[in-house]
Backbone as CSV, one residue per row, in Angstrom:
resi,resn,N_x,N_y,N_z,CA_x,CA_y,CA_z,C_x,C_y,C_z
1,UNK,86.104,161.428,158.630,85.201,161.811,159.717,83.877,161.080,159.559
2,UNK,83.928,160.438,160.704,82.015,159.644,160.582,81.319,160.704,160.851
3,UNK,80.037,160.906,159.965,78.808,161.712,159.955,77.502,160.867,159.579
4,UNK,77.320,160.305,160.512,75.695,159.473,160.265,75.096,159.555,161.795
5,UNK,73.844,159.617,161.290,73.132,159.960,162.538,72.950,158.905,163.510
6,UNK,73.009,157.763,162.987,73.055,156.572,163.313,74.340,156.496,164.608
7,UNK,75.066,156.704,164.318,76.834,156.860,164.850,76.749,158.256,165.969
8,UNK,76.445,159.138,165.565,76.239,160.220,166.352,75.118,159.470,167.590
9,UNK,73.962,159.534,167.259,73.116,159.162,168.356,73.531,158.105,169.201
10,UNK,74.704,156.933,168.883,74.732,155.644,169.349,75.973,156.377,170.719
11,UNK,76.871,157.534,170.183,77.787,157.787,170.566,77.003,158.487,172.270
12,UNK,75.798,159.734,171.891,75.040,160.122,172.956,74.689,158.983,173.798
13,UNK,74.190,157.943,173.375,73.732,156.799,174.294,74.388,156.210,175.233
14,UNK,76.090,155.881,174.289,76.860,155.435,175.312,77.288,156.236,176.609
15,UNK,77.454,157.793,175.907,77.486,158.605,177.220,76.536,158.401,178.041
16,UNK,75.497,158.502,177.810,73.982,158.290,178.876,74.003,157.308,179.320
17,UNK,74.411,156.115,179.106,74.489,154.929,179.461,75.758,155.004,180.586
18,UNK,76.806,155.753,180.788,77.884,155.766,181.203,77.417,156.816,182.108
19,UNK,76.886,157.292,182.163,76.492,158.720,182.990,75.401,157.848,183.879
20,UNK,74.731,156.687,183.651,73.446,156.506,184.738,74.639,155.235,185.949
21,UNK,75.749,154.631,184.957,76.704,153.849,185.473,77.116,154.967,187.103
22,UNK,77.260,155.893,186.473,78.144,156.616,187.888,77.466,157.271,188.662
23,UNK,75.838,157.665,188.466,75.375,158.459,189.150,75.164,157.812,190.589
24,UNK,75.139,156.420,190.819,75.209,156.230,192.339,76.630,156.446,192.773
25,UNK,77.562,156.336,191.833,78.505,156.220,192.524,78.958,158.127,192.929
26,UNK,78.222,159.129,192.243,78.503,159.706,192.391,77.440,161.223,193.513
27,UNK,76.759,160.097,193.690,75.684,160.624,194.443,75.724,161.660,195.419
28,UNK,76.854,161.666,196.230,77.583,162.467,197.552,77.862,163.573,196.890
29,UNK,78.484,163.873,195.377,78.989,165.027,195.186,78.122,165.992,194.828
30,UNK,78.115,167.317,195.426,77.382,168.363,195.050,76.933,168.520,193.859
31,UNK,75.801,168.734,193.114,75.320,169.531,191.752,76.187,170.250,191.437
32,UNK,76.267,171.467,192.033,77.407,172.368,191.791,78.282,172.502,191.358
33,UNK,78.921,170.962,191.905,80.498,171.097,191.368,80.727,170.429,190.518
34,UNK,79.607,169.235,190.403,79.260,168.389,189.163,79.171,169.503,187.957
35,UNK,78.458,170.504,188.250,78.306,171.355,187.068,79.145,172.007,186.768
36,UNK,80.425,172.467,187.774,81.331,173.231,187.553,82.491,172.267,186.330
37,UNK,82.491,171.049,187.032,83.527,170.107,186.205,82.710,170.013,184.892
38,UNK,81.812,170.323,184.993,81.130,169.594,183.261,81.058,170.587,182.845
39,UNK,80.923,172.127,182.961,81.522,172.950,182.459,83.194,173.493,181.882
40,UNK,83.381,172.934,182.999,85.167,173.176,182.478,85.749,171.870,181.442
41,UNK,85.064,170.437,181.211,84.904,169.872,180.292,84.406,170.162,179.215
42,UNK,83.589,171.066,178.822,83.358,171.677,177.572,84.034,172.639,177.387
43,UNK,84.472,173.435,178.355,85.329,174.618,177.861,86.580,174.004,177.530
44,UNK,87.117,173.070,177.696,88.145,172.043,176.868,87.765,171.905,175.291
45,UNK,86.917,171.113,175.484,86.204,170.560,174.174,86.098,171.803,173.028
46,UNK,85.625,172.898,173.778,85.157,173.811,172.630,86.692,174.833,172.234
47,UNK,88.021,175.084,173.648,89.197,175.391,172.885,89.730,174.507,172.309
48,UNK,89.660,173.427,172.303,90.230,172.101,171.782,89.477,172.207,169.375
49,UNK,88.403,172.495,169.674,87.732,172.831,168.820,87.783,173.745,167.720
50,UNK,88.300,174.764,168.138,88.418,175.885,167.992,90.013,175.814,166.909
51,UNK,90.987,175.011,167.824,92.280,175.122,167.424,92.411,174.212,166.728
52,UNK,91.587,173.258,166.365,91.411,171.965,165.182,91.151,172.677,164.174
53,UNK,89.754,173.537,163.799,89.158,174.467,162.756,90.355,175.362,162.303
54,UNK,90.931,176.051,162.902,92.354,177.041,162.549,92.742,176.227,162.251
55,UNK,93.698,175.346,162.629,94.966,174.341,161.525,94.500,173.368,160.515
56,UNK,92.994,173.276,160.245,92.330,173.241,158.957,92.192,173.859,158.048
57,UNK,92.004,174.991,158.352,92.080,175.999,157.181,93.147,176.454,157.149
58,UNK,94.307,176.878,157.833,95.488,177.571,157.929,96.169,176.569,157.223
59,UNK,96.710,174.758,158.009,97.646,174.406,157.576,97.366,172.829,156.619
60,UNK,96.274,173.484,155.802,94.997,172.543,154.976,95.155,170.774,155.416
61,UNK,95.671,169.675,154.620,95.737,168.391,155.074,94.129,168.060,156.011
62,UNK,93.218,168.535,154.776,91.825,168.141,155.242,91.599,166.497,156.249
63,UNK,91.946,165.261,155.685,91.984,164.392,156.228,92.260,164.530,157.173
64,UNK,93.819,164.627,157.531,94.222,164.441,158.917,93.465,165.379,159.933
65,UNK,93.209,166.437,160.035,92.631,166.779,160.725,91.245,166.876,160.766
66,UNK,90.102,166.368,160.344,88.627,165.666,160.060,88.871,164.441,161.082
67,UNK,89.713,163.955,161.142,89.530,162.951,162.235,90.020,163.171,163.450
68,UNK,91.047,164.180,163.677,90.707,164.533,165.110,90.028,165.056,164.954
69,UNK,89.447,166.381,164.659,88.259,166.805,164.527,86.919,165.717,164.905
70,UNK,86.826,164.665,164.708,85.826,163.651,164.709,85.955,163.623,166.338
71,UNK,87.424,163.153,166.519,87.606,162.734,168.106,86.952,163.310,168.941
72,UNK,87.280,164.911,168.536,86.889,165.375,169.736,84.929,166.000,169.564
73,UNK,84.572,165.942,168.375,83.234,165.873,168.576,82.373,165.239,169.060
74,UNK,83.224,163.799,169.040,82.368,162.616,169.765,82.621,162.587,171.187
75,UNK,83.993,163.458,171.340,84.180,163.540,172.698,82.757,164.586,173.364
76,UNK,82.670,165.807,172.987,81.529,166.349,172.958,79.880,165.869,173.022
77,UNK,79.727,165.104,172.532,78.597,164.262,172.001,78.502,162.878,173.535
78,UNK,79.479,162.681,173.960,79.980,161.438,174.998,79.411,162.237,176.080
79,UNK,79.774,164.038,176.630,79.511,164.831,177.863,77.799,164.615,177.674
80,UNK,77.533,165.070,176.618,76.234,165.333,176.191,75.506,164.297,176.810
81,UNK,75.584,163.040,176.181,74.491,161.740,177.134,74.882,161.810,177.935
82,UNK,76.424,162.068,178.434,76.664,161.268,180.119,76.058,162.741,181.215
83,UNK,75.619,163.585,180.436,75.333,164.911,181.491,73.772,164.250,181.923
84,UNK,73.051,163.797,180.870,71.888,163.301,180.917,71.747,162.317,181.694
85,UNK,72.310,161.331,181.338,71.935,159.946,182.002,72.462,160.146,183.538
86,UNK,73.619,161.003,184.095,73.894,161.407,185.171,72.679,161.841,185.835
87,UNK,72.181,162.974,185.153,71.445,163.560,185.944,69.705,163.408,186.347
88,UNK,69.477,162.026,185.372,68.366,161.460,185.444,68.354,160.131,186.528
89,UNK,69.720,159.486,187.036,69.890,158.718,187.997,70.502,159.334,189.124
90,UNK,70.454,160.279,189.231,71.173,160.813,191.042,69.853,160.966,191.373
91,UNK,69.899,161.148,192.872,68.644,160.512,193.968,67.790,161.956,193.900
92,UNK,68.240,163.221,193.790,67.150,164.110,193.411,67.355,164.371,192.010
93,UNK,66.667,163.883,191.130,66.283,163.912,189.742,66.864,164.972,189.536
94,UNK,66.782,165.415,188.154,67.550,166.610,187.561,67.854,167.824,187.956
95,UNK,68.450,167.492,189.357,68.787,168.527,190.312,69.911,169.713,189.156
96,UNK,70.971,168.297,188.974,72.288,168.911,188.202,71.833,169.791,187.153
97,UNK,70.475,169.787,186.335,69.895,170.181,185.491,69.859,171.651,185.768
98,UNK,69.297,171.824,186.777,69.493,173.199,187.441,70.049,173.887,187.512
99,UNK,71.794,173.776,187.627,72.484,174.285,187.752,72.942,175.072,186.754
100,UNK,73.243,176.548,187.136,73.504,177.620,186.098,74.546,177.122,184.788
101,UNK,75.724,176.931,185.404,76.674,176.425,185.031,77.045,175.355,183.721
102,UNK,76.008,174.142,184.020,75.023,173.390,182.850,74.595,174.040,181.890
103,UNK,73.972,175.029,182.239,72.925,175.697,181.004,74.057,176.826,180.309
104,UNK,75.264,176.931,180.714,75.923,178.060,180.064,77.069,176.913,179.415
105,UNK,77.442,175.879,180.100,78.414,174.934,179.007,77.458,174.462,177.927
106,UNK,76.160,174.407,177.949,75.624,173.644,176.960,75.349,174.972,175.843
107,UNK,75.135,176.306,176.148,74.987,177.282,175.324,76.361,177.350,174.882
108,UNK,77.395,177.040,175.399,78.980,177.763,175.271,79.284,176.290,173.890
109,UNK,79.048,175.146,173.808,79.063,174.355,173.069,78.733,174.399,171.791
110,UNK,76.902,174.736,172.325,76.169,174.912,171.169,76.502,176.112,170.075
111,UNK,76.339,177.217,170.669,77.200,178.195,170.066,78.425,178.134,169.332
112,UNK,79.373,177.744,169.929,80.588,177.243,169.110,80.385,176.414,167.969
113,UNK,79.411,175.347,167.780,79.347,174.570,167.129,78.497,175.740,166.208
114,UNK,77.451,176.273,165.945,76.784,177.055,164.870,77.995,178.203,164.257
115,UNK,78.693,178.629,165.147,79.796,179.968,164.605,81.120,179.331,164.230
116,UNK,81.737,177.905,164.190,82.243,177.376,163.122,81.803,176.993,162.158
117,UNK,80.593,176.662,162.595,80.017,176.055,160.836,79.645,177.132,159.676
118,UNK,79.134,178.489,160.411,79.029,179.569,159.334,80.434,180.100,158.912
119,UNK,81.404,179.703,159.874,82.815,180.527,159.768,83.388,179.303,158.525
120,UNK,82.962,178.217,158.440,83.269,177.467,157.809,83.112,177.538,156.311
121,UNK,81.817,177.570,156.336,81.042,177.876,154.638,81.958,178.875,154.414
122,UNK,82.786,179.819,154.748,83.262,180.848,153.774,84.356,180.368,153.142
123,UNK,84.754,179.246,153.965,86.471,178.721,153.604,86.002,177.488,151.932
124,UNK,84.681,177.412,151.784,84.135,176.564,150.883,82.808,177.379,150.314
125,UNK,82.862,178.342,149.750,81.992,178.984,149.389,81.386,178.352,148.186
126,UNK,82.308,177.970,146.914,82.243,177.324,145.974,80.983,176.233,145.778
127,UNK,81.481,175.096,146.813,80.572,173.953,147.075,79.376,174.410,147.462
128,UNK,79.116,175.780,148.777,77.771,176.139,149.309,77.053,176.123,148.589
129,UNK,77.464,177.584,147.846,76.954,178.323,146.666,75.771,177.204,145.785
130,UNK,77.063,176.166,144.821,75.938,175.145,144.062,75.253,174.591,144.787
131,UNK,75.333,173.916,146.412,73.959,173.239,146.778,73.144,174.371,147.260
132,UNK,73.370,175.712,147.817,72.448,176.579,147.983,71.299,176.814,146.793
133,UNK,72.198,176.293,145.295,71.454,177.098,143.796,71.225,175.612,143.150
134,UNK,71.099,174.566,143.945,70.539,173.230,143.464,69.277,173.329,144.091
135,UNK,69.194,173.823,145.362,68.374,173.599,146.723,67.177,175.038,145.817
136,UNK,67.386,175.688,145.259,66.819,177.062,144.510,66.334,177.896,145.296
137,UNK,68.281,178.212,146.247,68.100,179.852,147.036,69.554,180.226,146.416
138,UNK,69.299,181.873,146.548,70.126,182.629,146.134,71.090,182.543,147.269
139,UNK,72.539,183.254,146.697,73.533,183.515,147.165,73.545,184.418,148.373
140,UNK,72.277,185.558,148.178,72.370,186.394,149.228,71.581,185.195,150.197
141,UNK,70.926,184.740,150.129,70.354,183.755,151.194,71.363,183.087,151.757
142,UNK,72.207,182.397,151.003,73.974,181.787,151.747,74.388,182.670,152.792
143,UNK,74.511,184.006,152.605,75.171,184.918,153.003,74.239,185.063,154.632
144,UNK,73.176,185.306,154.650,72.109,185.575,155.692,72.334,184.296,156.392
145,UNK,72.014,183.155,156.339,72.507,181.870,156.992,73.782,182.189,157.017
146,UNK,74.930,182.284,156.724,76.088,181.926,157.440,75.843,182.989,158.212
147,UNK,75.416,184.387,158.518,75.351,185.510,159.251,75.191,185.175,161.033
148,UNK,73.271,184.372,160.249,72.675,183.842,161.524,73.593,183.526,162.273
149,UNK,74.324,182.561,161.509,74.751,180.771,162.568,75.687,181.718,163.327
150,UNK,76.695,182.524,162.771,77.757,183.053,163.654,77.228,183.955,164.572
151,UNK,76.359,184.951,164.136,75.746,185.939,165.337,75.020,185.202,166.541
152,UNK,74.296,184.340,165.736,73.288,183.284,166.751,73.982,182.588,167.985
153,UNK,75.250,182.454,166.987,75.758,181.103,167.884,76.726,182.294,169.457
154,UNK,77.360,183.271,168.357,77.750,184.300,169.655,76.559,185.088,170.737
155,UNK,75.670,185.287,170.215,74.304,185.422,171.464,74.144,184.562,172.178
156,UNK,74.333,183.531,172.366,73.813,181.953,173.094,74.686,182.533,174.521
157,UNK,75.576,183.126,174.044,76.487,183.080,175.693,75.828,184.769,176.087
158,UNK,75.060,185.126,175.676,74.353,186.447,176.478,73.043,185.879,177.104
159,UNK,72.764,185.707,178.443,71.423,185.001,179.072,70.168,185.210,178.681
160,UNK,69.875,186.643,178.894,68.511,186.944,178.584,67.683,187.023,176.870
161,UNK,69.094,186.575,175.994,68.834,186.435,174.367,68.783,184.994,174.242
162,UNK,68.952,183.919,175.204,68.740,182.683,175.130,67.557,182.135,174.224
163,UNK,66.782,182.280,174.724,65.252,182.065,174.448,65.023,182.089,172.535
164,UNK,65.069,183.709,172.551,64.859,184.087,171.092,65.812,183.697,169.873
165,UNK,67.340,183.657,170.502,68.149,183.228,169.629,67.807,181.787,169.587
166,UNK,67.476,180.989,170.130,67.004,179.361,170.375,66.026,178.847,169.387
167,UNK,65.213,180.133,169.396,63.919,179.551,168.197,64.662,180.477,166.949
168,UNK,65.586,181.550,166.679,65.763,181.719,165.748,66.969,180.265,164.726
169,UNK,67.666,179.765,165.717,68.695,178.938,165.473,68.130,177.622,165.201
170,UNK,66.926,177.344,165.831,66.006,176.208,165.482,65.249,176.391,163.967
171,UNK,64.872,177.783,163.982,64.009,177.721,162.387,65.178,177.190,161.297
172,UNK,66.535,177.788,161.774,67.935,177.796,160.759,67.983,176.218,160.412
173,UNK,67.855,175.340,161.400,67.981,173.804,161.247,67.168,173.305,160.757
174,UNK,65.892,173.122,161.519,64.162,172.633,160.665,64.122,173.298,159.272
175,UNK,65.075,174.443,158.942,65.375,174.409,157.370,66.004,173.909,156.848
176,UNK,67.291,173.559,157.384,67.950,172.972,156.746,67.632,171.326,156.702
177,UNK,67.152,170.801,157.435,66.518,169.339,157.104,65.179,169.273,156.443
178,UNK,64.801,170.242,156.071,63.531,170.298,155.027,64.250,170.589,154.172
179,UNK,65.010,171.619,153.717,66.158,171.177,152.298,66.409,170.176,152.028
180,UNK,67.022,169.266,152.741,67.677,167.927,152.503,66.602,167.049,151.946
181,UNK,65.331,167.021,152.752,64.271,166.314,152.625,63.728,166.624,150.967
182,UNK,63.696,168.086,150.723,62.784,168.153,149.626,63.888,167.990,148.728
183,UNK,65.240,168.068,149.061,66.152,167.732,147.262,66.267,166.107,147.367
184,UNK,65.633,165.679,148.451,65.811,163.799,148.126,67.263,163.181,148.518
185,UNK,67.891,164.248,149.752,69.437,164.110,150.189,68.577,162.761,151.449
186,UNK,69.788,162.097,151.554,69.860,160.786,152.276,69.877,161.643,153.941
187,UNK,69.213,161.088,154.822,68.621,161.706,156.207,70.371,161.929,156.613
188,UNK,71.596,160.984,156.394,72.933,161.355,157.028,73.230,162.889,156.474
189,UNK,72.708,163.385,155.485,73.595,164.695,154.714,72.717,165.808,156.101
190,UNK,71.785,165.290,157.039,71.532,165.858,157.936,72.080,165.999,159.404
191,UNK,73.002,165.290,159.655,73.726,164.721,160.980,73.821,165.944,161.487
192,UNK,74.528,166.905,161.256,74.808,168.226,161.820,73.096,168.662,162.378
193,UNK,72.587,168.595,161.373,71.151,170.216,161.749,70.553,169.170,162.833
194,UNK,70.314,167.805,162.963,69.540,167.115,163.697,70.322,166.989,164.838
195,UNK,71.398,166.835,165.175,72.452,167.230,166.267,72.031,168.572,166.628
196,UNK,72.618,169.864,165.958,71.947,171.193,166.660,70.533,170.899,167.370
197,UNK,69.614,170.449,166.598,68.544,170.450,166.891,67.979,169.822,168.255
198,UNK,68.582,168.675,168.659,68.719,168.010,170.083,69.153,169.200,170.776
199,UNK,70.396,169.277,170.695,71.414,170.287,171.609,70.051,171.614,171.931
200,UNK,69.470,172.468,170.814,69.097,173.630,171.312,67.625,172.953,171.823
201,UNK,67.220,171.400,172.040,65.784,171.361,172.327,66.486,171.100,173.715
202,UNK,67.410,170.636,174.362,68.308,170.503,175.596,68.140,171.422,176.513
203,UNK,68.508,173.001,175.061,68.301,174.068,175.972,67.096,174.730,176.740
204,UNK,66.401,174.114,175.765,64.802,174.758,176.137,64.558,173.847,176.654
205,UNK,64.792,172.406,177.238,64.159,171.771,178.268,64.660,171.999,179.868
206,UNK,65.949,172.360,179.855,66.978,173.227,181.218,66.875,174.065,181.486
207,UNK,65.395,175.210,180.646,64.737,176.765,180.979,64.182,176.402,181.337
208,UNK,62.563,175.111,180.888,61.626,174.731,181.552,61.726,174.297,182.968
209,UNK,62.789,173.446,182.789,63.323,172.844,184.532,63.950,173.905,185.231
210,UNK,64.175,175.169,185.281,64.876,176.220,185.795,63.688,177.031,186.521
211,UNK,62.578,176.805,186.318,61.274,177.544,186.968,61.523,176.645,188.301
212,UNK,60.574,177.923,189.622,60.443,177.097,190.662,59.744,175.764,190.741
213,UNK,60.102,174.935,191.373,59.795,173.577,191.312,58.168,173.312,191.328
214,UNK,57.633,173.762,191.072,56.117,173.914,190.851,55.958,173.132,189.911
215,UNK,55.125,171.657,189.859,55.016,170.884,188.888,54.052,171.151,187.720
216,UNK,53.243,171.699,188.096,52.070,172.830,187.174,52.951,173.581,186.270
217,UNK,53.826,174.518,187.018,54.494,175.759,186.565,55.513,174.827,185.194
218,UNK,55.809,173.991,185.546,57.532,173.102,185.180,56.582,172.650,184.112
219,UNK,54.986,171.664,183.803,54.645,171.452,183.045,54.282,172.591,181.749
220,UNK,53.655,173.548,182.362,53.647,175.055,181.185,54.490,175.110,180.333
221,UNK,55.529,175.007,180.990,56.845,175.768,180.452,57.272,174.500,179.311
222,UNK,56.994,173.307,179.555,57.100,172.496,178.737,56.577,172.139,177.267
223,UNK,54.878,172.254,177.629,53.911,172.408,177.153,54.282,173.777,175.922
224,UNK,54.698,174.970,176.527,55.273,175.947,175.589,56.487,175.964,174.732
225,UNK,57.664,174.760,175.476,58.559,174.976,174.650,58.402,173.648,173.310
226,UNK,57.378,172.846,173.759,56.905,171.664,172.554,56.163,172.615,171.395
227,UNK,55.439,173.535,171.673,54.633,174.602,170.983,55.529,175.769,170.040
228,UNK,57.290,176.065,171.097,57.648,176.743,170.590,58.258,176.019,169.246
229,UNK,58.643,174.743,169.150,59.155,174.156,168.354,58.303,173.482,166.942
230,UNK,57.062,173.033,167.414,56.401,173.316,166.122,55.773,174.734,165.415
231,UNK,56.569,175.689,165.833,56.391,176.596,165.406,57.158,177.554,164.605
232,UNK,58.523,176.906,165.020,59.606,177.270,164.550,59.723,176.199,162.659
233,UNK,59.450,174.653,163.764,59.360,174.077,162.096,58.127,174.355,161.011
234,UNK,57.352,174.712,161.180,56.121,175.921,160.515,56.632,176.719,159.750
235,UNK,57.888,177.709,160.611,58.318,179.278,159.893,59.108,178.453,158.933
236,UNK,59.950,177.187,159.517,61.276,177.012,158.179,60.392,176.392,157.521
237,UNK,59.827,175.640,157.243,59.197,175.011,156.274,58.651,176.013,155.662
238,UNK,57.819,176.993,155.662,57.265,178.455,154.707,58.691,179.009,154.601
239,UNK,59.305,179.534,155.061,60.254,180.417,155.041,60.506,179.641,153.388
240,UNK,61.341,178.458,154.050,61.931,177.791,152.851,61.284,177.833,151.437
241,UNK,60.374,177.481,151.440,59.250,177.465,150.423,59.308,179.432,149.582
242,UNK,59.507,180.056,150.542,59.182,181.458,150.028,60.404,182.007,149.529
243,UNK,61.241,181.336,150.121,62.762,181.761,149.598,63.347,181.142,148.159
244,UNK,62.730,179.884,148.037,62.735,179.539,146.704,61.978,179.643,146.005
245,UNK,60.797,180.139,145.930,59.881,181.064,144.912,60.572,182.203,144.558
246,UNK,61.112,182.909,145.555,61.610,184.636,145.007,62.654,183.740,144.713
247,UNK,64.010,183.096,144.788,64.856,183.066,143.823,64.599,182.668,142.512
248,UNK,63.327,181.930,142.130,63.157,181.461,140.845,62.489,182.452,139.963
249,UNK,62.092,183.875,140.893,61.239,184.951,140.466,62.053,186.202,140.369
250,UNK,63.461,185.870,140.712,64.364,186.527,140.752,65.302,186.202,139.267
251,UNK,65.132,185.422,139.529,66.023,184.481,138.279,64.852,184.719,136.857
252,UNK,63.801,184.797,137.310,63.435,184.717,135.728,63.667,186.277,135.241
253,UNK,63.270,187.298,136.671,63.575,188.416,135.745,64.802,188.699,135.385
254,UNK,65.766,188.700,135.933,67.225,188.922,135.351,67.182,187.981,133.833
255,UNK,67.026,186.928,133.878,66.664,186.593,132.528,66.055,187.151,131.404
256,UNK,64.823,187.723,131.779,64.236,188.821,130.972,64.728,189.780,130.429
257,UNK,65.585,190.278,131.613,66.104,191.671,131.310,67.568,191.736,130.945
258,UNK,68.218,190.292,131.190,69.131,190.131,129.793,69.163,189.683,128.934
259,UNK,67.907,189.818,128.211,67.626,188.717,127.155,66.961,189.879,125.997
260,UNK,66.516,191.154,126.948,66.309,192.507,126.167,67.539,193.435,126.002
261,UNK,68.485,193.309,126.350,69.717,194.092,126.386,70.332,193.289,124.970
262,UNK,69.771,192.184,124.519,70.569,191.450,123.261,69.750,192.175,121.987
């Protein structure tokens, strides 16, 4: 399975690049139904997804299935630019953007993608565990992250928890690439969190564009969700920091106090 960010991002481009190819040609067709088909294209992608992860763990042969698995992520990753670049070349600008439908395949995606990956860590607890206790967080901290990602990622498809689960699922990532950063991991051991991280800034840019067309109003909302995001990387960056103080303050006392039991 390719995982470099390099490869991932080139893959979004070509979609976007392929998505601005058709938007004249596709100019006549309703938003609507544009959104309806690009919804029912992810709801492919994500049962398609779904039933790759089961016959990974069920019927193991890691390889072989890591690369379909690959296929169809990039297939995923391909909707992703071409939804964009579509909807930045049809003759009323990010009309398609608008559409309900959009904003619930891109939550229905995103989601899926955070509640396999926590469903995942359990099938590899082993491996977590030591980079969780290289990274110097405890096990119960493993446990709380894989919690998030799966609860988080199942809220995304409830509307009015959009918002909050968005910046909670964002602090989860801006931590996890400040991990990577502070153990001196190579920017690819990040491909995943910097992927989420596009995807849920996607989402909060398709709330901003969801206000009435008020260009004032549409800028606010922008203006707030750039604000909500350095704010989120603020909490993970402390968070992180505080979580590996108490495990090392955790760790010394259990040390202590089996070191008086001798």
């Amino acid at each position: 399975m390719i995982f470099r960010v390099d490869y991932i991002l080139g893959v979004v481009l070509v979609g976007a690049v392929v998505g601005a190819i058709l938007a004249r040609r596709l100019s006549q067709v309703e938003s609507a139904k544009l959104g309806r088909v690009y919804y029912a294209l992810i709801a492919v992608r994500v049962i398609l997804g779904a039933i790759i992860l089961v016959c990974s763990i069920v019927l193991l042969n890691g390889q072989k299935w890591s690369r379909v698995s690959s296929g169809v992520s990039d297939a995923g990753n391909f909707l992703f630019g071409a939804l964009f670049g579509l909807a930045s070349f049809r003759p009323k600008k990010f009309d398609l953007l608008r559409e309900p439908t959009v904003l619930a395949a891109l939550c229905l995606l995103t989601g899926f993608t955070f509640i396999s990956a926590g469903y995942s860590k359990a099938f590899y607890m082993q491996g977590m565990t030591e980079f969780f206790a290289q990274s110097g967080y405890s096990v119960n901290f493993l446990k709380f992250i894989m919690s998030v990602e799966v609860l988080g990622g199942a809220a995304l498809l409830i509307p009015w928890a959009i918002l909050p689960v968005v910046a909670g699922l964002s602090v989860d990532m801006f931590g996890a690439v400040y991990t990577h950063i502070h153990n001196g991991d190579p920017l690819n051991d990040s491909t995943g969190a910097i992927m989420n991280l596009i995807r849920l800034g996607a989402i909060l840019l398709i709330w901003a564009l969801r206000s009435p067309r008020d260009a004032s109003r549409i800028k606010n909302r922008l203006a707030l969700v750039g604000i909500l995001m350095v704010i989120c990387a603020s909490l993970a960056v402390a968070g992180s920091a505080m979580m590996r103080h108490t495990s090392v303050k955790v760790g010394a006392t259990q040390s202590v106090e089996g070191s008086s039991h001798l």
